[in-house]
N, C-alpha and C positions, 0 to 999 in steps of 0.2 A: 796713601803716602808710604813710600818704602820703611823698611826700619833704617836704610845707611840715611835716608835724607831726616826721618826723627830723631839719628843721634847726631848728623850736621845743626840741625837746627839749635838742640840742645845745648850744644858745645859752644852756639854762638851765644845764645840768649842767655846761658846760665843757667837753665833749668835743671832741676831735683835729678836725683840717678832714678829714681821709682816714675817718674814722668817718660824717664830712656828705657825700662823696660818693661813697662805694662803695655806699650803699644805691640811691642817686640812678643813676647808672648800671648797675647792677643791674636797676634796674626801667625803665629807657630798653630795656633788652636784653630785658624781660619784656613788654612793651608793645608790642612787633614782634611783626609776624605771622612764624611758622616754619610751615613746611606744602609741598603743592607743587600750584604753579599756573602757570599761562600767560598771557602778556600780549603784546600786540602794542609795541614799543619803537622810538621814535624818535631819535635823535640829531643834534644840529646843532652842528657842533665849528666853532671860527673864531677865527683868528689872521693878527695883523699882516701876517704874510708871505704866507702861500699865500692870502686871505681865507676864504668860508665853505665847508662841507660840508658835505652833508648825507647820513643814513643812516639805512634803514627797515627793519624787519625782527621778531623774535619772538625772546623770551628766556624760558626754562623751570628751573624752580627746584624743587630736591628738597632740601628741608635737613634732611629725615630719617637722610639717608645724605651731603649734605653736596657736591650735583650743583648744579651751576649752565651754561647752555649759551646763546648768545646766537650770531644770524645775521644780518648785517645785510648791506645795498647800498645803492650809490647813484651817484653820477654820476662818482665821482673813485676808488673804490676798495670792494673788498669784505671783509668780516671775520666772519671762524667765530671760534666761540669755544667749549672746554667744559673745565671743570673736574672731578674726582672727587675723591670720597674727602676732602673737607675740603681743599682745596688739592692734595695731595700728588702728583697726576696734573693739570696743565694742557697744554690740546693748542690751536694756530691752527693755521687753513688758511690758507698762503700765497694772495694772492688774484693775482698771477701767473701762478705755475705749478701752483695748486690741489693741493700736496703737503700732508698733513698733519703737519704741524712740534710736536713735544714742545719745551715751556718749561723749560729746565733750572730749578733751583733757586733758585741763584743769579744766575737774572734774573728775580726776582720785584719787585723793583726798578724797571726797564725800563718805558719808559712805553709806553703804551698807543694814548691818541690824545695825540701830542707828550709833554709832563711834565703832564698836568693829569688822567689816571688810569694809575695803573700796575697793574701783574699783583696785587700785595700788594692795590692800593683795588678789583680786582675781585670780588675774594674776600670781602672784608669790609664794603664802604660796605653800610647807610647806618654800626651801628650795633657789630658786629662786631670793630671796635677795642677796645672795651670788656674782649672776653676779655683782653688783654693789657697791663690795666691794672696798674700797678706802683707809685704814690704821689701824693700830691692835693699842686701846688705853691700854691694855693688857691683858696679857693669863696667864691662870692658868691651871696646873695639879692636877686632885683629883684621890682617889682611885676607881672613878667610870667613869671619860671622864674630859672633857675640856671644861675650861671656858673662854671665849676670848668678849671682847669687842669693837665691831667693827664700822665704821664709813663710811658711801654712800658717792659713790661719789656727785657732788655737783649737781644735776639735779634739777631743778627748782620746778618741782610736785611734788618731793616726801613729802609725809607725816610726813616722817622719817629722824633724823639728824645719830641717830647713834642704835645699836639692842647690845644686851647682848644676849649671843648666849650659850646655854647649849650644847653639844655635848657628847653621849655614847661615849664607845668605845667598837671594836670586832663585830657587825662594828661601824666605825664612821657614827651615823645618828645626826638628830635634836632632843633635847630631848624638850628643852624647848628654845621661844625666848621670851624679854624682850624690846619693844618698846618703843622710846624716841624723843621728838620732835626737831624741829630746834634750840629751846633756852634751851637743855636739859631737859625739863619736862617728867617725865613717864607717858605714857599712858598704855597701856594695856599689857599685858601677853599674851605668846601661849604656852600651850602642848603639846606635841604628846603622846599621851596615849597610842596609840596601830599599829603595824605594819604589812603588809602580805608582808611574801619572795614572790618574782617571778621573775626566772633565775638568782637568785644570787642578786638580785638587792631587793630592798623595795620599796614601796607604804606606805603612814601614810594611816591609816582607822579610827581613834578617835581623832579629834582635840578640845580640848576648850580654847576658847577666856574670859579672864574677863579686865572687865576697872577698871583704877588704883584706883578708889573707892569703886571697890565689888559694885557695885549697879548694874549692869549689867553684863550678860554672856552669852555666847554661845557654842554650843557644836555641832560638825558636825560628823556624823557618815556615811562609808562608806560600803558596803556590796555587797553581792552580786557581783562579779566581772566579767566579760567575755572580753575577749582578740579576737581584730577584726587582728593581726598577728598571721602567724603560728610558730610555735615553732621553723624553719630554720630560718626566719627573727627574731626574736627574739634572738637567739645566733649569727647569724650578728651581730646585731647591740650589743650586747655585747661586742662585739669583736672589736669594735672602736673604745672604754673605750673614753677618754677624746677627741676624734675629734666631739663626740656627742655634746657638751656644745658647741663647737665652731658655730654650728648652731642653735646654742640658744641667739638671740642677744637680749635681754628684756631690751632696754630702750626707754624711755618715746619719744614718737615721738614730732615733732615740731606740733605746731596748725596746723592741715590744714578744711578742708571743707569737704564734703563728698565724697568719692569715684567715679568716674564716672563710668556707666556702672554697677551698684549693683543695680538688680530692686526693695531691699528692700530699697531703698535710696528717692523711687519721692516723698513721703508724707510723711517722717521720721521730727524728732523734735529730737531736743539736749533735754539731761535729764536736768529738774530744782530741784536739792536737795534742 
């Protein structure tokens, strides 16, 4: 069922705003491409103070098992990056002293490039917030998609109290989100600029990031694409539509220690943002 005919129905029947956009985000989440692929990744980060940066490099995506890994350079500074296990294992390379530093937990917070992505928006932008949706403070119909205001559930790191959620329609993807802190303050803005079809499904490929004062921005560009499934697994797993998400458990683990058994772990350091 479409999201225009769930909020038709809605409007007739009287139903709850949170009945109008849980399906709605639901199928934003259903809409994205899950798979794993390779793309060459560019990044041009640029703020007030230091002005621009630029950073080029390849980022590799497994959301089967929930791996994400990004390598980037450039003229000002270098950055490793890999996630496991749905969050639960993040690891940088200091670009330094090229040590490979464990992200403790509780600095999933911690930003990234300045405050305009942090460790929490690497794990889940574009769409991925979505798992941790918790109550609709309301939704609006326009003549171009859906506007819903949403609230996380109550997990101790997040960053985020509540997102302002843009939504097309035909499909329903992310157009634009609107981040807000625990005591209601705005912080930054996210776009999706630009999108590639693959099996019916989407990928974002242009995102940019600004903070709530325009003094700073980012802009992430993806390209180049290659697909490490073949095109049978690939309409599988299409074909699972919403059992996919349910192996997508993205929340924030409890503190623990390092992993046993990971032999990047015997001389590792927790990150100090």
């Amino acid at each position: 069922m479409s999201g225009l005919l769930l909020a038709s129905v809605a409007a007739v029947f009287g139903a709850g705003e949170d009945d109008v956009a849980r399906p709605l985000l639901l199928q934003a989440m259903e809409n994205q491409y899950h798979g794993r692929y390779q793309a060459t990744l560019e990044i041009v980060n640029e703020n007030f103070a230091d002005g621009k940066d630029s950073l080029a490099g390849w980022a590799e995506f497994a959301d089967d098992v929930g791996e994400r890994k990004m390598c980037l350079s450039g003229s000002k500074k270098a950055f490793e990056y890999r996630s496991l296990n749905f969050g639960k294992e993040q690891w940088v390379t200091d670009d330094n002293s090229r040590r490979v530093r464990r992200i403790a937990n509780r600095q999933w917070k911690k930003g990234v490039f300045g405050n305009l992505l942090t460790y929490e928006d690497m794990l889940k932008l574009p769409a991925d917030f979505f798992l941790e949706y918790s109550s609709c403070k309301g939704v609006k119909t326009t003549d171009s998609g859906y506007q819903i205001s949403m609230t996380l559930k109550p997990l101790f790191q997040s960053f985020y109290g509540r997102i302002d959620v843009t939504l097309s329609k035909a499909p329903v993807l992310v157009k634009s989100m609107t981040f807000f802190g625990g005591h209601g303050e705005r912080l930054k803005t996210m776009d999706v600029r630009g999108y590639k079809e693959m099996e019916g499904k989407w990928l974002a490929t242009d995102l940019a990031v600004a903070d709530n004062d325009s003094t700073a921005n980012l802009q992430m560009c993806f390209k180049n694409f290659s697909f490490l499934e073949s095109p049978l697994a690939q309409r599988e797993k299409a074909k699972g539509g919403m059992n996919l998400l349910a192996n997508r458990p993205l929340l924030i683990p409890a503190p623990t220690g390092p992993a046993s058994g990971d032999a990047e772990t015997d001389n590792s350091e927790e990150v100090s943002n």
